[in-house]
C-alpha positions as semicolon CSV with decimal commas, in nm:
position;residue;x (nm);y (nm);z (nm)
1;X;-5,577;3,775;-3,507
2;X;-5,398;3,487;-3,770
3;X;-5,514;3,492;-4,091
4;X;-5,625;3,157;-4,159
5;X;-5,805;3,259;-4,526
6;X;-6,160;3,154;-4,401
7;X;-6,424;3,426;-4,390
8;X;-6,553;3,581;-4,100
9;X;-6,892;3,346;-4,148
10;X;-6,724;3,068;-4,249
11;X;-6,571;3,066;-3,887
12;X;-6,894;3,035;-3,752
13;X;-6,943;2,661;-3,887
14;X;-6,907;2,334;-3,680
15;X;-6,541;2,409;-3,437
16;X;-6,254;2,184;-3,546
17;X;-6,341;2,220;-3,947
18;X;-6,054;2,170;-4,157
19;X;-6,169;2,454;-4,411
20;X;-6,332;2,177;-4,643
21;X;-6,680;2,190;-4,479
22;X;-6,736;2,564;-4,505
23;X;-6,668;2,610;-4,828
24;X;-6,880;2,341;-4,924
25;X;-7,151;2,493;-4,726
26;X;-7,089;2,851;-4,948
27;X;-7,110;2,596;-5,280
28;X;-7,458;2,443;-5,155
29;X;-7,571;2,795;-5,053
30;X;-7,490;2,928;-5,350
31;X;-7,615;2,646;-5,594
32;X;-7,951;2,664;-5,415
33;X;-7,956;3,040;-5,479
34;X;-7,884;2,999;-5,790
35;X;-8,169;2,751;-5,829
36;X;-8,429;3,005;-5,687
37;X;-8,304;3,237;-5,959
38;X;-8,355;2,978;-6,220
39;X;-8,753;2,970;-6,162
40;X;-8,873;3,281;-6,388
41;X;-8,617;3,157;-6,653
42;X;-8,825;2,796;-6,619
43;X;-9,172;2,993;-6,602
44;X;-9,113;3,188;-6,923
45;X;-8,940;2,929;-7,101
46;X;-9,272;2,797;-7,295
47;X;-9,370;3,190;-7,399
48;X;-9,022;3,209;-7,574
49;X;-9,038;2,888;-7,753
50;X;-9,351;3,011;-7,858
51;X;-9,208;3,366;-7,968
52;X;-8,919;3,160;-8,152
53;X;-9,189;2,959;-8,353
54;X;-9,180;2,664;-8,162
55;X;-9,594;2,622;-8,064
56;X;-9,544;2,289;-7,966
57;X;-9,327;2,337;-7,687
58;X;-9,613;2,564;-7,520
59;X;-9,889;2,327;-7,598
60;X;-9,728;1,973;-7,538
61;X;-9,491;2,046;-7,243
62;X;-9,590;2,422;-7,115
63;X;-9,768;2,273;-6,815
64;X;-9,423;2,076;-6,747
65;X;-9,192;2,415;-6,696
66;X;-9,478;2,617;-6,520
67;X;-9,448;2,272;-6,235
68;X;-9,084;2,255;-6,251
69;X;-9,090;2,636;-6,168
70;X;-9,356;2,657;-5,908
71;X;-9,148;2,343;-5,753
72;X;-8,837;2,558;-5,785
73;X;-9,012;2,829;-5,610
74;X;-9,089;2,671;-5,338
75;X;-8,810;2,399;-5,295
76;X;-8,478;2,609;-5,325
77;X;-8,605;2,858;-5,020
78;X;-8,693;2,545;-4,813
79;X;-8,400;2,377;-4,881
80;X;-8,173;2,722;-4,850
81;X;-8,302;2,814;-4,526
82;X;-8,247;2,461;-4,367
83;X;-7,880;2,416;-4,501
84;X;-7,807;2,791;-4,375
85;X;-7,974;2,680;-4,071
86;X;-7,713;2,342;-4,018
87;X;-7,400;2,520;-4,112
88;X;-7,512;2,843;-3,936
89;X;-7,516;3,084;-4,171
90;X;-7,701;3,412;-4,061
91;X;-7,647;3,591;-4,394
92;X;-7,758;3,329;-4,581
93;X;-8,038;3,248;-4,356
94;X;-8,188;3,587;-4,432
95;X;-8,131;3,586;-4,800
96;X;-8,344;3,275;-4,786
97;X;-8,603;3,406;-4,574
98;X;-8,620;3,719;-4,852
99;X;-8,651;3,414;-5,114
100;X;-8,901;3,240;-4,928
101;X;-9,151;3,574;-4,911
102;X;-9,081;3,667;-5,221
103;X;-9,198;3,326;-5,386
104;X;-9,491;3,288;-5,147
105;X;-9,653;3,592;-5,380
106;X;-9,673;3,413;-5,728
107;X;-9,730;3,061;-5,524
108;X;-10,058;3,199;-5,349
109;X;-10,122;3,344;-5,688
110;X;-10,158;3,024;-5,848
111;X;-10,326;2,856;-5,581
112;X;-10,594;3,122;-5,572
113;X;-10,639;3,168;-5,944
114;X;-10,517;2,875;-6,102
115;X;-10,687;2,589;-5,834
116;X;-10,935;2,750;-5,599
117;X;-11,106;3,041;-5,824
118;X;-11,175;2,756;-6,152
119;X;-11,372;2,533;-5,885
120;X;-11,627;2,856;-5,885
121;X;-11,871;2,794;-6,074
122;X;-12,050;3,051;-6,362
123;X;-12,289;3,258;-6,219
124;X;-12,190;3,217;-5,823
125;X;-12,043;3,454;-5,595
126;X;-11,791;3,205;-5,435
């Protein structure tokens, strides 16, 4: 077998690349991963201003980062798991399907607590 200096995946992409399209699939992959990770970073963000002495930041914009990092959450998997899906990708697929369940925990979290559990009112057993 030749060595042509493309990865075993990477050979698995559309027949007839030139080498250019599956390493730009491995940079979107990996920028969208790197994305997902970015979402706790955005969710505590507000809490460390605070800690620094920076109040304002948690009481002006906190609301901004906590729905830039519940978007994150929920985007980068989406998004990962289709592009692995077009430049087929089974590694990559998986690691996205591992993203996707892992921020479906903190996302039904916030739904339950944050939107539908408020709506309940005082004194009723919703």
């Amino acid at each position: 077998m030749p060595s042509s200096g493309i990865a075993p995946e990477s050979r698995q992409g559309v027949s007839g690349s030139t080498g250019l399209a599956p390493a730009r699939a491995d940079r979107i992959i990996r920028a969208l991963s790197w994305w997902w990770a970015s979402a706790p970073v955005l969710l505590f963000t507000p809490a460390i201003a605070y800690a620094m002495g920076l109040p304002d930041v948690r009481r002006e914009v906190g609301w901004m980062f906590g729905l830039m990092a519940l978007l994150t959450a929920a985007l980068a998997p989406t998004a990962g798991l289709v592009a692995a899906q077009v430049w087929h990708r089974r590694e990559a697929r998986g690691r996205f399907l591992i993203m996707a369940a892992v921020s479906s925990v903190p996302i039904a979290f916030f739904l339950f607590f944050g939107v539908l559990f408020p709506e309940c009112p005082d004194g009723y057993h919703c």
